[in-house]
Steps between C-alpha positions, in 0.01 A plus 500: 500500500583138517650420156465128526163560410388533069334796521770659707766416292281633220457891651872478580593406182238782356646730737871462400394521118334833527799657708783378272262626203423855695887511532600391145672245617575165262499165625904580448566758753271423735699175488793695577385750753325192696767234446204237355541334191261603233319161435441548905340824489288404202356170706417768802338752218270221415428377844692161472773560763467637871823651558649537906532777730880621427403464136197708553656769683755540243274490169286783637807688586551434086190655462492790746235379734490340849484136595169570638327673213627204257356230740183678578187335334332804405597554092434879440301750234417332204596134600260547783218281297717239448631472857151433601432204256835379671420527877145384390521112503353526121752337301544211760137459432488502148459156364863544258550103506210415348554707158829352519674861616755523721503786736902565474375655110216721661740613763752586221261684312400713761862602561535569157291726431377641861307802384308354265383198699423699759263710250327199391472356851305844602320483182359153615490649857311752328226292314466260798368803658281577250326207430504376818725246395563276816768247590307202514413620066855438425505175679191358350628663197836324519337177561237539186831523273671214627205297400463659186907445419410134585222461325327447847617129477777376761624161414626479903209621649320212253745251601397563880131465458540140306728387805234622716201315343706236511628507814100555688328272261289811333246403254576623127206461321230659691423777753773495856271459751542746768523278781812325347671828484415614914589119593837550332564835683420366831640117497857619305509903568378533885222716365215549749175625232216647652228720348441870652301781419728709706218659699717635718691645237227692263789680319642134379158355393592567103744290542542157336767367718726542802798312585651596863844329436583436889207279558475372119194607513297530170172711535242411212203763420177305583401640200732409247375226241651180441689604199675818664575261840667319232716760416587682823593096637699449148701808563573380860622211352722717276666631790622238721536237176756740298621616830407898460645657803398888401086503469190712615265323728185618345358424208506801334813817568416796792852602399743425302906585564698214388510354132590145614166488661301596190701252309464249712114548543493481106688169542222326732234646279669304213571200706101486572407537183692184394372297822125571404541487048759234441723604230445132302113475573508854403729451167257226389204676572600831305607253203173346469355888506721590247437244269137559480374614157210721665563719839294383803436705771365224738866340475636774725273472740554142522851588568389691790294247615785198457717675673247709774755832452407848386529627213798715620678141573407384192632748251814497725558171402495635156838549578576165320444663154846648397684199642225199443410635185712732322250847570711728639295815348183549787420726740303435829271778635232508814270731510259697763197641367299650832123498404399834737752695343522353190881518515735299343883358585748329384674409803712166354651485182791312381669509133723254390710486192431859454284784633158412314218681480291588745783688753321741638444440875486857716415709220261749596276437148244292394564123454366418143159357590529220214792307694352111553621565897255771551221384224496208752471713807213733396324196386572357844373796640163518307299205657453512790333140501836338353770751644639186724560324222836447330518618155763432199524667183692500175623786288760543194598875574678721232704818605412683157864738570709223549343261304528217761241237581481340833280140579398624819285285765333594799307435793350726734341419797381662854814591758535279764474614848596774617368720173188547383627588133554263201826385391606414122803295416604480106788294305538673196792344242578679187319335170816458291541206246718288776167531708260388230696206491463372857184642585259319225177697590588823446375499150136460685250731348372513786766656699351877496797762379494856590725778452645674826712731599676565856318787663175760308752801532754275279287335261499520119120359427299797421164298500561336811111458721671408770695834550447666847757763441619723199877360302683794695837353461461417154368842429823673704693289302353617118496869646893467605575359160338800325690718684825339421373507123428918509862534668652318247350664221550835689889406506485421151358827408 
């Protein structure tokens, strides 16, 4: 075992801890049976110092072991668990900088209390295995948090993008035409652009885009529309522009096994989005929205149209509220609805100030059918005639248990390629006093207001038409609470 490595250091430290322990040894006699000082043997305990051969040979003579067991990587019985998170490259991959953690204090607390780190590492192990809980989770996870710690707003990342307009002379006011993006990628970059359907390669025909790194070769789907060319070259851009060594080279992950590169694809996603919405166009144009006594529908799409983006892009430029505005308290959610199967999933939601309500993506329940996001999908879904058409929608919606109101906005529309389902994105901000204030329409009468709840199984609102499934939950939860009530009168008895 080469204990110029962490994680070495760590099991030998582990190692020598458990045998002094099994011996009864304090740090004081081992001390003196090892001739180390005690502040020395603490620092190896906790994985700090590497000590050297001669010293080695006589500190497991201390402890009544060989040099060889006390150097060999394998940690035994009940520290097994935690030997594997160390041999694992886990906690090299875990993202501790970000949260502002420093691994030394996660190393320490492992060799402070071994056995029961090592039961909550299998008890993770254990639920991983469960629910299928895979790496790339975590990582995409980890990522969701930072931005929700940050209020998704990164002043540097900001900074960047202004240079960069700047810098290539992009227009601010209007849609970024996509040839201005490819010229910049092939005249400053080296990027050679070509559209391919990948005929040759039927298994990589979903794809968006390609990039084959030794050529600098960028491979557009033929049939990708203007507004996701514009985000695949934006991205690009991202890349070389913020210099973003560690990246995939397709548009969307096969596999994921290294945080950096989910971070960093996040990063280029957020650099796009501030290419193609300029944060002061975007600032101005949300202000004049705001200040509107009635709500307008048509101004969104106008938005969509200024700017030529989705309305994925769009609300991610939304960003701007906590910083721009002062509205820290939103969520962001995207939602699937597939018409054959008449399924629907949450499968993008982000909460910022706080967890707000709706949080319930990968339940297996019901979603409550009276959210705006899916209102607008099933409506989408309905006419044939206008299902290619964009749709927006408007919705004050009460949680009747927490007693929270949310201004929630949507627009739903059909998936680009490759899916054939229909794809809902919704801002929803929480309708305090502060946002009354700022928002001047939200008084509107005719902003419809529903009560909703988060799933059927979980919902409170007994007269509900929309119900597709029996308030299960709710009804555990009242039949639990009666049998706490009969044991306590039992006990009192």
């Amino acid at each position: 075992m080469n204990l110029t490595h962490q994680n070495s250091r760590i099991i030998f430290g582990l190692k020598v801890k458990q045998l002094r322990v099994q011996k009864g040894l304090s740090f004081a006699n081992l001390s003196k049976a090892a001739g180390l000082s005690v502040s020395y043997l603490n620092e190896i305990e906790k994985g700090k110092k590497s000590p050297k051969a001669d010293k080695i040979e006589t500190l497991a003579s201390a402890l009544g072991t060989s040099y060889e067991e006390l150097v060999s990587p394998v940690l035994p019985g009940k520290l097994a668990a935690v030997g594997e998170l160390l041999h694992s490259n886990f906690l090299n991959e875990l993202p501790l900088d970000l949260f502002g953690i420093e691994l030394s204090k996660v190393v320490e607390i492992i060799a402070n209390a071994p056995l029961r780190v090592g039961a909550f590492i299998s008890t993770l192990v254990e639920l991983s295995r469960n629910f299928e809980f895979k790496e790339e989770n975590f990582y995409f996870n980890a990522v969701r948090a930072y931005q929700e710690l940050h209020y998704n707003y990164f002043e540097d990342i900001e900074k960047s993008i202004a240079k960069f307009i700047k810098d290539y002379k992009l227009p601010t006011n209007r849609a970024v035409p996509v040839n201005l993006l490819a010229s910049i990628l092939k005249k400053h970059f080296g990027y050679h652009i070509v559209e391919d359907d990948l005929t040759d390669y039927p298994e990589l025909q979903h794809l968006r885009s390609i990039f084959i790194p030794k050529k600098k070769k960028l491979i557009l789907n033929p049939q990708l529309n203007e507004k996701q060319k514009a985000l695949q070259l934006g991205k690009e851009l991202a890349y070389n522009y913020l210099k973003l060594k560690k990246r995939i080279n397709t548009s969307s992950f096969l596999k994921v096994n290294n945080f950096q590169i989910v971070l960093n694809n996040y990063i280029a996603g957020y650099f796009a989005v501030g290419l193609l919405v300029n944060r002061d166009a975007f600032k101005k144009d949300l202000q004049y929205f705001f200040d509107q006594s009635t709500w307008d529908q048509s101004y969104l799409l106008q938005l969509l149209l200024k700017y030529d983006v989705s309305p994925e892009v769009l609300f991610q430029r939304f960003n701007i509220l906590p910083q721009d505005f002062g509205m820290p308290k939103m969520f962001f959610m995207r939602m699937i609805h597939d018409p054959e199967k008449e399924s629907f999933q949450i499968d993008k939601e982000l909460h910022l100030n706080r967890q707000h309500e709706p949080h319930a993506n990968n339940l297996d329940e019901h979603y409550c059918r009276r959210w705006l996001s899916i209102s607008q999908l099933q409506s989408l879904a309905s006419n044939a005639q206008s299902s290619r058409q964009v749709q927006v929608g408007v919705q004050l919606s009460k949680y009747p248990e927490s007693g929270d109101e949310y201004f929630c906005f949507t627009i739903a529309r059909p998936a680009y390629f490759p899916s054939t389902k229909n794809v809902s994105v919704t801002i929803g901000l929480l309708a305090d006093e502060d946002l009354k204030s700022k928002i001047k329409f939200l008084d509107d009468p005719a902003i419809p207001r529903k009560k909703v709840s988060v799933t059927c199984e979980r919902c409170p609102i007994m007269d509900c038409k929309e119900r597709i499934s029996p308030p299960t939950a709710i009804e555990n939860r009242k039949y639990k609470l009666q049998m706490e009530t009969a044991l306590e009168n039992l006990m009192k008895s």
